[in-house]
C-alpha positions as CSV (number, residue, x, y, z in Angstrom):
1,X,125.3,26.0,169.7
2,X,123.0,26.7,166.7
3,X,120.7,29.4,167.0
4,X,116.8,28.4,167.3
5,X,113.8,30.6,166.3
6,X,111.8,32.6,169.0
7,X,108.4,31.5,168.9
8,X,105.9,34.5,168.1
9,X,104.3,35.7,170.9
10,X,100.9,36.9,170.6
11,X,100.0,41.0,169.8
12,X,98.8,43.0,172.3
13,X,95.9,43.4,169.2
14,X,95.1,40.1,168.7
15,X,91.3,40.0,169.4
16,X,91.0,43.9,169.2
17,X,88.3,44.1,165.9
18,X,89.6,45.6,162.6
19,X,86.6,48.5,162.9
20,X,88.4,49.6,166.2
21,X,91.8,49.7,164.3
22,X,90.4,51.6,161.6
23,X,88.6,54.3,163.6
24,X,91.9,54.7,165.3
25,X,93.6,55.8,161.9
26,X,90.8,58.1,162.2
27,X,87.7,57.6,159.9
28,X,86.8,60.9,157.3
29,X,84.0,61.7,155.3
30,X,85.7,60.1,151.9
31,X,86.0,56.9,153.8
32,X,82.2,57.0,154.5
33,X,81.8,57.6,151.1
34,X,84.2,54.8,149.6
35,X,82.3,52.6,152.1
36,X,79.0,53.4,151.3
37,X,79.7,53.0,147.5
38,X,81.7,49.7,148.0
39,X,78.5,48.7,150.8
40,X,76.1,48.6,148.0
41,X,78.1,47.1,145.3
42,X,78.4,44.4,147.5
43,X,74.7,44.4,148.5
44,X,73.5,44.4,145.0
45,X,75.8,41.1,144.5
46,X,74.8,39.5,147.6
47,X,70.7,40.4,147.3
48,X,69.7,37.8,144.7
49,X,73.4,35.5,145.7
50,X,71.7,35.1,149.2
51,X,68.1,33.9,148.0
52,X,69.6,31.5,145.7
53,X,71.7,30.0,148.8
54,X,68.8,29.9,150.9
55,X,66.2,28.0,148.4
56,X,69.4,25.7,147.2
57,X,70.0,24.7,150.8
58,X,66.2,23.9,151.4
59,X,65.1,26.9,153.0
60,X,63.2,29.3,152.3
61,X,64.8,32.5,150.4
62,X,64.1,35.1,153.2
63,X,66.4,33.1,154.9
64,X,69.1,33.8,153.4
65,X,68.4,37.9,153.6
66,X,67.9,37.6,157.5
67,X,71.6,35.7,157.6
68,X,73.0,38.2,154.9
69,X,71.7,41.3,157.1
70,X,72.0,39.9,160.8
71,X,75.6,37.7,160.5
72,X,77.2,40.2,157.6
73,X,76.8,43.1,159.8
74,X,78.4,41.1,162.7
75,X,81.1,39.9,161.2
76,X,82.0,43.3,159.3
77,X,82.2,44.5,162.8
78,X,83.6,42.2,164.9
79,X,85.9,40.6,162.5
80,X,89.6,40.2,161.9
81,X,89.3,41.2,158.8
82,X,89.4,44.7,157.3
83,X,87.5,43.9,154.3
84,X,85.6,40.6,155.0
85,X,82.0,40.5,153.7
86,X,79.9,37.8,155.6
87,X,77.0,35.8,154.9
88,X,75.6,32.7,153.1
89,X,78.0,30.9,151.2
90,X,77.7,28.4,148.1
91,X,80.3,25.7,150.2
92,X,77.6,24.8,152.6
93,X,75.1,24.3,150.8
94,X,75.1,20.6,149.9
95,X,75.9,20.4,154.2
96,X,72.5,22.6,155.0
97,X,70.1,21.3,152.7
98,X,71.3,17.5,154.1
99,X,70.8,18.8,158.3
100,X,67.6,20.9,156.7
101,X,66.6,17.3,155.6
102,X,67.3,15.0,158.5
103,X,66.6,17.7,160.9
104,X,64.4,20.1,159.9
105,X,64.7,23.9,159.8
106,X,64.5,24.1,163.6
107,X,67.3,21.6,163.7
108,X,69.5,23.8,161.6
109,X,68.9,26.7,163.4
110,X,70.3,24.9,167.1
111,X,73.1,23.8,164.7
112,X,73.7,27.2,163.8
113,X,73.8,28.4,167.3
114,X,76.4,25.1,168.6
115,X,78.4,26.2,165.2
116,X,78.9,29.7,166.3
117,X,79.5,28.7,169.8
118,X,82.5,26.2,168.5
119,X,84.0,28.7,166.6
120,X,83.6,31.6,169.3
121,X,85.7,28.8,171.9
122,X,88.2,27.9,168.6
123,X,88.7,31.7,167.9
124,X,89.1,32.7,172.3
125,X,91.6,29.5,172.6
126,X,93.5,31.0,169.6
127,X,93.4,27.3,167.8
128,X,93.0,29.5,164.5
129,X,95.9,29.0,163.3
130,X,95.5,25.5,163.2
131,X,92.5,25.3,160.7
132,X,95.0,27.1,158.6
133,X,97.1,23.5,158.4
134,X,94.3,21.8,156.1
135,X,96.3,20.7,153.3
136,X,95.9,22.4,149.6
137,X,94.6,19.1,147.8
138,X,91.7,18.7,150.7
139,X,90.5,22.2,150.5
140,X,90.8,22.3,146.0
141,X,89.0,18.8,146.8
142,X,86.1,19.3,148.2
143,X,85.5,22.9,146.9
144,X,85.0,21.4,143.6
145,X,82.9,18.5,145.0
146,X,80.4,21.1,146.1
147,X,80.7,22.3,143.5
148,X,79.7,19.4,141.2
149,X,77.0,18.6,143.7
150,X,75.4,22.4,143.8
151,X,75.5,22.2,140.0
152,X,73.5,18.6,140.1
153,X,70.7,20.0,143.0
154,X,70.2,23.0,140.3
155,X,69.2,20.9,137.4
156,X,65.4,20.7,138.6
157,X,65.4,24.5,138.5
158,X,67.0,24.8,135.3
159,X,64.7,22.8,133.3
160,X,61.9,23.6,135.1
161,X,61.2,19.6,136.1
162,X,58.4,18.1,138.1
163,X,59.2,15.1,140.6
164,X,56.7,13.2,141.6
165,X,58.2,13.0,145.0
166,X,60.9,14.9,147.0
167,X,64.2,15.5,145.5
168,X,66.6,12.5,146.5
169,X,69.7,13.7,148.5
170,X,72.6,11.2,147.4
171,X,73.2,12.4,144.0
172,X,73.3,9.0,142.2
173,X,69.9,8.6,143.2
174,X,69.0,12.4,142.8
175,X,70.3,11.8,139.2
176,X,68.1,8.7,138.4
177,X,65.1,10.9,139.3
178,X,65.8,13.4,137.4
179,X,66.5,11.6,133.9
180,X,63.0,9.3,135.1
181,X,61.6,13.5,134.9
182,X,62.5,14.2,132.0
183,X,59.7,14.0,130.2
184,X,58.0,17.4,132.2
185,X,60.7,19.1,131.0
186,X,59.5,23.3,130.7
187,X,61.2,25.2,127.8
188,X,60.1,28.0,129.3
189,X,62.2,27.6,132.6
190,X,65.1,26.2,130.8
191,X,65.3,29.3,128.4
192,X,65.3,31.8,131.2
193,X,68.0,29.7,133.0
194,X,70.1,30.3,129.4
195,X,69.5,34.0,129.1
196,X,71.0,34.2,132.6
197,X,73.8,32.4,132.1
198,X,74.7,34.1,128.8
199,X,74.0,38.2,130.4
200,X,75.6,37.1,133.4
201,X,78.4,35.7,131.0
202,X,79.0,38.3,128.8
203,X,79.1,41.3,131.3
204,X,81.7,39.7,132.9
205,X,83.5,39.4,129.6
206,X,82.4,43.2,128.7
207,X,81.4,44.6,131.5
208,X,83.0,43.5,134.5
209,X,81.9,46.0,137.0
210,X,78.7,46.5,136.4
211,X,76.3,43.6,138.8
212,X,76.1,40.9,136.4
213,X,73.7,39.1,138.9
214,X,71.4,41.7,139.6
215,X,70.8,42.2,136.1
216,X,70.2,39.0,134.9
217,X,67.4,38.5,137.5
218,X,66.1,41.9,136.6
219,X,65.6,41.1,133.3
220,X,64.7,37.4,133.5
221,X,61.7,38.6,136.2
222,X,60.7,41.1,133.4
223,X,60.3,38.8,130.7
224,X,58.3,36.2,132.5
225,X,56.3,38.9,133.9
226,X,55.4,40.6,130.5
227,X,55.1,37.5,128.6
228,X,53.4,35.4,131.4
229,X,55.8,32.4,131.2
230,X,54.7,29.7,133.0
231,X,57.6,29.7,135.2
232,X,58.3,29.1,138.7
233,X,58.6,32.0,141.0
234,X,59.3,32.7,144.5
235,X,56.0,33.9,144.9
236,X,54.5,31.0,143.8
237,X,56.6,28.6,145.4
238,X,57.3,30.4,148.8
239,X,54.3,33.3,148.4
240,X,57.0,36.4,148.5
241,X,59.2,37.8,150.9
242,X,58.4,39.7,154.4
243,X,59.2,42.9,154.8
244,X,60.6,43.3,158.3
245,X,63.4,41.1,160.3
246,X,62.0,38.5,162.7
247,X,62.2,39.0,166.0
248,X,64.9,37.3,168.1
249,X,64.5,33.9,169.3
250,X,66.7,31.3,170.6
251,X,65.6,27.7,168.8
252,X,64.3,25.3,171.1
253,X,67.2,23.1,173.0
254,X,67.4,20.1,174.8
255,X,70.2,18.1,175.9
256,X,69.1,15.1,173.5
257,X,69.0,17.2,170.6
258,X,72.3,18.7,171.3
259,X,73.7,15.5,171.3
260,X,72.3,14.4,168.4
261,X,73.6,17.4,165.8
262,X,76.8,18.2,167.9
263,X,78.3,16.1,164.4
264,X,76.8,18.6,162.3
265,X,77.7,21.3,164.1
266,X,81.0,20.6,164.4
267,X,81.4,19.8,160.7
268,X,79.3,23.6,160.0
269,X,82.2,24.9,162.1
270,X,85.0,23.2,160.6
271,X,83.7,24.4,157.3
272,X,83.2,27.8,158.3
273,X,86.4,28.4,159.8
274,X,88.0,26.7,156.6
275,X,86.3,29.2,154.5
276,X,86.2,31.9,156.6
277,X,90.2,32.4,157.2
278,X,90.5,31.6,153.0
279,X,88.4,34.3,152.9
280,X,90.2,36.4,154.7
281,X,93.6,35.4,153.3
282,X,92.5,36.4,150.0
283,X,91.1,40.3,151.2
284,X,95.0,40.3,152.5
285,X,96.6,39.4,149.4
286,X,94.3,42.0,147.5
287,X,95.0,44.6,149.8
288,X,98.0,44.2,151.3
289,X,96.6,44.2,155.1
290,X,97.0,41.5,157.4
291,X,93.7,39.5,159.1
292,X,93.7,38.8,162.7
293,X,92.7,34.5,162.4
294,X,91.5,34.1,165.7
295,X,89.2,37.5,165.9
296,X,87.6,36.6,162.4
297,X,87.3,32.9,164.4
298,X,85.3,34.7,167.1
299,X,83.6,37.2,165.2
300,X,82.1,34.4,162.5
301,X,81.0,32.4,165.8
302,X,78.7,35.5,166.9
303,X,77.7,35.8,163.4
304,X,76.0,32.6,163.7
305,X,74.5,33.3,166.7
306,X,73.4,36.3,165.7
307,X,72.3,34.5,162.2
308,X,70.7,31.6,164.8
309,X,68.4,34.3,166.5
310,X,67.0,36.0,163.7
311,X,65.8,32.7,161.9
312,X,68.9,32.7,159.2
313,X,71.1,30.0,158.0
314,X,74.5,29.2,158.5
315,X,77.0,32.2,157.4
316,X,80.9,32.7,156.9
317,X,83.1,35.0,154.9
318,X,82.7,35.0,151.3
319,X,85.5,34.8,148.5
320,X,83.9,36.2,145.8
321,X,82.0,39.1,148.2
322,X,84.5,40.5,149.7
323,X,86.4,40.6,146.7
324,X,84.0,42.4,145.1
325,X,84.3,44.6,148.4
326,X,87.9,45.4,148.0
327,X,87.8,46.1,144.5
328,X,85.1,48.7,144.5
329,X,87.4,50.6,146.7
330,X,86.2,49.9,150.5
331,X,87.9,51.5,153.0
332,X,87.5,49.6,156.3
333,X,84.7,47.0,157.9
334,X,81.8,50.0,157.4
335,X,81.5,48.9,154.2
336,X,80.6,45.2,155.1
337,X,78.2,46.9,157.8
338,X,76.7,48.9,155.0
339,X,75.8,46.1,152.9
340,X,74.1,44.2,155.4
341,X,71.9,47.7,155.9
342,X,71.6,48.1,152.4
343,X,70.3,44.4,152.4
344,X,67.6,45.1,154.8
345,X,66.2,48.8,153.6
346,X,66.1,46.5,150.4
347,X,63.9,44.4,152.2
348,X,61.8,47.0,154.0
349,X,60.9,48.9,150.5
350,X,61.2,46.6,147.6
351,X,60.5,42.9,149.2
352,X,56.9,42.4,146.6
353,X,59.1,43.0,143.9
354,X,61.2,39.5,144.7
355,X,58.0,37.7,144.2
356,X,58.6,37.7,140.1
357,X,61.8,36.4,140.4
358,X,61.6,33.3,138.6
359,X,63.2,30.3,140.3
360,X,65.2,28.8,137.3
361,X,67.0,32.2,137.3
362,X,68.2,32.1,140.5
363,X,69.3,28.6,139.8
364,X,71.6,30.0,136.6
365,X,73.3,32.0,139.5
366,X,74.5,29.2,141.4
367,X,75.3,27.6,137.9
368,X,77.9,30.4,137.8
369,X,79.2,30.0,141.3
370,X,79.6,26.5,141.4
371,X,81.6,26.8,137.7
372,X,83.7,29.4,139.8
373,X,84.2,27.2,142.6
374,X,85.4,24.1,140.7
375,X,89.2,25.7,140.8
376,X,90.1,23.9,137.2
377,X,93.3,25.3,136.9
378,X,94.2,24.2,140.6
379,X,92.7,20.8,139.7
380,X,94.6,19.9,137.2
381,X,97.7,21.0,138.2
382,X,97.4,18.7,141.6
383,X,96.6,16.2,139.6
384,X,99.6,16.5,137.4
385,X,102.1,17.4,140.7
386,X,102.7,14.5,142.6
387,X,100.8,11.0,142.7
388,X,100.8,11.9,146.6
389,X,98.5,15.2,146.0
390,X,96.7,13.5,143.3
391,X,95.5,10.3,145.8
392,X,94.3,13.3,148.5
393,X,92.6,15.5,146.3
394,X,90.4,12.3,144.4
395,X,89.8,10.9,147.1
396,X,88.6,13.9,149.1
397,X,86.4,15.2,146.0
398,X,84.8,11.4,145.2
399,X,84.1,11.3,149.3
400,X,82.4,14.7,149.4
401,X,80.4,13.8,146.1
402,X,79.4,10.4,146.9
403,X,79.2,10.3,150.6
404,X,79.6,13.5,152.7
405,X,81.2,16.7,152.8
406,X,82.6,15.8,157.0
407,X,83.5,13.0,155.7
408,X,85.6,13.9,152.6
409,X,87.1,16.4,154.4
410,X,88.3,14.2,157.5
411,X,89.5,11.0,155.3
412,X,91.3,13.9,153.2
413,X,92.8,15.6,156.1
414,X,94.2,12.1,157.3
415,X,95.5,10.9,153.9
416,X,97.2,14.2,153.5
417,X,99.0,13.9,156.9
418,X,99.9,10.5,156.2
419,X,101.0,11.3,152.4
420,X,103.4,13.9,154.9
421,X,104.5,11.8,157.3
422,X,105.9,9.7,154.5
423,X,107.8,12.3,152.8
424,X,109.3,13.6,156.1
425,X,110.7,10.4,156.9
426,X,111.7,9.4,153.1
427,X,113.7,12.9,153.8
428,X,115.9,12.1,156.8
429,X,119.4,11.1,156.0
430,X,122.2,9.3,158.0
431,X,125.8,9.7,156.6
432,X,128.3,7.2,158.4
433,X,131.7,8.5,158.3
434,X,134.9,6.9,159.5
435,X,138.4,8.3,159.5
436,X,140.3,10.5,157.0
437,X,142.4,8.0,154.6
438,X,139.0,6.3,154.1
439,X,137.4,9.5,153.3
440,X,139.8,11.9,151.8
441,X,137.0,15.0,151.1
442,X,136.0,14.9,154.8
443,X,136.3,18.9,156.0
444,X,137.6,17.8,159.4
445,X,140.4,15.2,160.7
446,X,139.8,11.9,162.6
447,X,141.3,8.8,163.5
448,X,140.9,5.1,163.0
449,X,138.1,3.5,165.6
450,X,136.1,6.9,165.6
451,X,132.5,6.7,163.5
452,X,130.2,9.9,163.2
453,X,126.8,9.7,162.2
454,X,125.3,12.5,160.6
455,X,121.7,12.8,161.1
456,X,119.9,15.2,158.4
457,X,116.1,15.7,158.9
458,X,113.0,15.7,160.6
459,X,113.9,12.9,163.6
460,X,110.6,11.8,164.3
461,X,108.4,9.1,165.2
462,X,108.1,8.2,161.0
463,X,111.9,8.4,160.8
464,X,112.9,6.5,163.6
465,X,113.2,3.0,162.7
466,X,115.0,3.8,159.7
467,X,117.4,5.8,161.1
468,X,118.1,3.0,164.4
469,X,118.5,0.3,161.6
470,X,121.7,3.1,160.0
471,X,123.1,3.3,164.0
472,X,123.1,-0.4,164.2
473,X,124.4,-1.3,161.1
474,X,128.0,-1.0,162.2
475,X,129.5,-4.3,163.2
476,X,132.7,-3.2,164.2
477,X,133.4,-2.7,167.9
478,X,134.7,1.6,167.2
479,X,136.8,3.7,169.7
480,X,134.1,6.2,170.2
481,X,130.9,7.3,168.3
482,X,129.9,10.9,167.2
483,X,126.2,11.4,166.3
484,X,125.9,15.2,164.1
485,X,122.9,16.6,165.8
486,X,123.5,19.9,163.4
487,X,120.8,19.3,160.3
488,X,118.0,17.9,162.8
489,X,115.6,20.4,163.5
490,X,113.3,19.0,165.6
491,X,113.0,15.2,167.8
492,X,110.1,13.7,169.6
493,X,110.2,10.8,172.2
494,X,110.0,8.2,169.6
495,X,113.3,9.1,168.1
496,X,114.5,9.6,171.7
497,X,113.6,5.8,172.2
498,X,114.9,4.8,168.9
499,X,118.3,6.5,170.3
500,X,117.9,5.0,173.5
501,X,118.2,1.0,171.9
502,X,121.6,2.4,170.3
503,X,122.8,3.4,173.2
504,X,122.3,0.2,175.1
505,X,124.0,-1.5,172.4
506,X,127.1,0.3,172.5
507,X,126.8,0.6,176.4
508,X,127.0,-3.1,176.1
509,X,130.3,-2.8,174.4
510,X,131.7,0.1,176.7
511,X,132.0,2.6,173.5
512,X,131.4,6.2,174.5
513,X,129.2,8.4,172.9
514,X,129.2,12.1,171.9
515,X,126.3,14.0,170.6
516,X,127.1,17.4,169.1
517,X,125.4,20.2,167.1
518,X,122.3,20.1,168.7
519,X,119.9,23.4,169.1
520,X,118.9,24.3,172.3
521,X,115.0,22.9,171.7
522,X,116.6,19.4,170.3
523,X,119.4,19.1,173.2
524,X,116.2,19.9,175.7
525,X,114.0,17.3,173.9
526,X,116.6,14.9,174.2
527,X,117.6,15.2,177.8
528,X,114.1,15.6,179.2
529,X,113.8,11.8,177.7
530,X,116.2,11.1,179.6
531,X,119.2,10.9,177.1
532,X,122.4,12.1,178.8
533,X,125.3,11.5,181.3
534,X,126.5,9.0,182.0
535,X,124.9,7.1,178.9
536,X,125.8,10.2,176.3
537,X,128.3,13.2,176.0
538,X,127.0,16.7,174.6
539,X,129.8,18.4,173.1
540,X,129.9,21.8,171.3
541,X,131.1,20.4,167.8
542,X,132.6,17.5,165.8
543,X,136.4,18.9,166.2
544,X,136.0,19.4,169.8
545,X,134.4,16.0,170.6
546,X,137.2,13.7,168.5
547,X,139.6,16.5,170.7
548,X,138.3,15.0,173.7
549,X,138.4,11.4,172.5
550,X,142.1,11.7,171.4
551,X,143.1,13.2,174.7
552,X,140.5,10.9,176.8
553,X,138.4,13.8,178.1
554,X,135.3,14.1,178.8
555,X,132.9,17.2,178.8
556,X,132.2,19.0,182.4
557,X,128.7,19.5,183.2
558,X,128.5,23.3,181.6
559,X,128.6,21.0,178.3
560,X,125.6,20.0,179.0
């Protein structure tokens, strides 16, 4: 009998936090310090990343701070994750600004808080690993049709346009408005939005460590400043920034409303999770750790929570944060609980100065990250891989472009198990072999009347009528059959009924049949659908069951 793989059993450490594992190893002053440097790298990328999410997604861009401070600092210690940097990310907006729309702000924050409470349940039922199964060509797909779409909501901002009404959300629409604007197009706006895109460009060309971000807003708030552009700021748009947190607050819930975003909720936690364990699969392959899914699961469901209570948006793990965290040298989740302090001191000192920050440079920003978030290279090469991939990831990124992001991402999901379910079953293989003179090369020795099937593959519900057609091709009336159980990995009941019409047939004919070479979790499958004595004989291997037949044996019940 073949050996079969031990599933993996769950550690002992499974929902134990990575700050607990780290201050196990013992926690010294040069890891504060590595920490507290890599803490405020990271806060000086996330400080103007996480206004520019906020106002994208139709809030306003203290929002984004409160979820930055209040859901970074919870998931940095709470999470699976060593190095994970939460807070708001650039895949949700196009998802926010749509609930912010239908819903309101209040709306978003309950579906915030039913978010966080679907991930907490995914992450305690350990379904983590299942998010994990979304295929490549979905996730490429609608990363870079968020990206398309956060690159169309920023074109207002860039060139500095005035709609006569508010901004449409389905994009062909949002694009007809915009062209009918054209006309109030502001040089001054646009030209900040350039100068952005080119310092924010270059230092990464030049110099790559130094907060390419922060310094483009710096300097585009100073020029508009001293030469009194007429360009839109956050103080004129949103009247500045408050100093202090809010204080916590559940939003207001009722059993209709619940209801009626439980959609959106679910989708914000699908997302999140998506994102959130890519996240943290990346920090692993940077660093050479190894995440815990289904802690980061429940510590990004308290995160929202957390982010639902102080009046902040929707957060997960970031990519491009927490590798920014793991290159400036952090040493374990204080850093990602630095940050979120960082954040906030930022807030409780220097909040006026955000004021001059002119809008259109904030939108160059997200320019950036949604050129970043296309994945190109990744595109392409799905494209050019298989027409199978292609038809997944096209249709996924058209869905999430010109219908929804839930959407895109379910039809994907489906198409992608369906494009899989095809190849497996295009895979499985049924060799028919006789007796020796007719097949000279044969390794083993048989006799006229006997005919072995051997079965190669996945024997599943996809495979099964092909592979019942192969079984009842044979016309002839045999001695015995043998079906090669040796290459099948796995069965499921529909190949068990597929085997049970064969075996009528032959029963019908009174033509034994042996099945050999099947692993313990096949054999099992099979019998507990009721495939065995007297209808079937189990026997240990090929030579031993055409023995048997010579001699006109049959197997004891320790065969079986």
């Amino acid at each position: 009998m073949s050996e079969t793989l031990q599933p993996i059993k769950p550690s002992r450490d499974e929902f134990t936090p990575k700050l607990v594992t780290a201050m196990r190893e013992g926690y010294t002053l040069d890891g504060l310090r590595r920490d507290a440097i890599a803490g405020l790298t990271v806060a000086i990328v996330a400080l103007p990343l996480s206004m520019a999410i906020a106002i994208a997604s139709h809030a306003s861009p203290e929002k984004g701070l409160y979820t930055a401070i209040a859901a970074g600092f919870v998931i940095s210690a709470f999470g699976g994750s060593r190095f994970q940097i939460g807070g708001p990310a650039g895949a949700f907006i196009v998802l926010l600004a749509s609930i912010i729309d239908r819903h309101g702000f209040d709306g978003l924050l309950l579906v915030t808080l039913m978010a966080g409470l679907i991930l907490l349940g995914v992450g305690l039922l350990r379904l983590g690993t299942y998010i994990k199964y979304v295929p490549h060509p979905v996730t490429v797909g609608f990363t870079a049709g968020i990206a398309v779409i956060i690159f169309v909501s920023q074109i207002k901002e860039l060139l500095g346009l005035k709609l006569p009404g508010a901004e449409p959300g389905e994009i062909v629409e949002k694009l007809e408005a915009l062209w009918q604007s054209l006309p109030s197009f502001n040089s001054a706006a646009a030209g900040i939005a350039l100068l952005s895109v080119g310092i924010i460009v270059a230092l990464r060309k030049f110099r790559p460590h130094w907060p390419g971000f922060l310094i483009a807003v710096a300097i585009a708030s100073l020029l508009a400043f001293a030469l009194q552009l007429n360009v839109e700021t956050i103080a004129t748009r949103f009247g500045g920034i408050p100093r202090t947190l809010p204080f916590p607050a559940l939003p207001a819930i009722t059993f209709d409303k619940i209801i009626l975003l439980l959609p959106d909720a679910m989708a914000v936690a699908l997302l999140g999770g998506i994102e959130s364990l890519l996240s943290a699969v990346v920090a692993d392959s940077m660093s050479g750790r190894r995440h815990r899914s289904n802690m980061e699961l429940v510590a990004q469901g308290l995160a929202n929570i957390a982010s639902s209570v102080f009046g902040g948006i929707t957060a997960t793990g970031t990519i491009a944060r927490t590798a920014t965290n793991v290159r400036a040298g952090a040493h374990g989740p204080v850093a990602g609980m630095l940050h979120a302090g960082f954040i906030l001191l930022f807030m409780l000192i220097a909040a006026p100065l955000a004021g001059y920050i002119p809008l259109s440079a904030l939108a160059a920003i997200l320019v950036v990250v949604a050129w970043n978030m296309a994945e190109r290279v990744e595109f392409k090469l799905l494209l050019m891989n298989s027409k199978a991939d292609a038809v997944v990831l096209l249709a996924t990124f058209l869905l999430v472009i010109f219908v929804d992001l839930p959407t895109g991402i379910v039809v994907g999901v489906v198409l992608g198990c369906l494009m899989f379910m095809h190849r497996m079953a295009e895979a499985i293989d049924v060799e028919t072999h006789h007796h020796a003179s007719e097949e000279p090369e044969t390794e083993y020795k048989t006799e006229p009347g006997i005919i072995i099937h051997r079965i190669s593959g996945a024997f599943f519900f996809g495979a099964a009528s092909a592979v019942a057609a192969t079984l009842e091709r044979i016309n002839e009336v045999p001695k015995a059959f043998i079906l090669d159980f040796t290459q099948v990995p796995f069965v499921d009941s529909s190949a068990a009924h597929a085997l049970h019409g064969f075996l009528n047939k032959v029963a019908k004919q009174g033509v034994p049949v042996y099945f050999t070479g099947a692993s313990l979790h096949v054999r099992r499958e099979l019998i507990r659908n009721g495939i065995k004595k007297p209808d079937v004989r189990y026997g240990q291997s090929i030579e031993s069951c055409i023995a048997a037949i010579k001699q006109g044996l049959d197997f004891d019940s320790s065969d079986e």
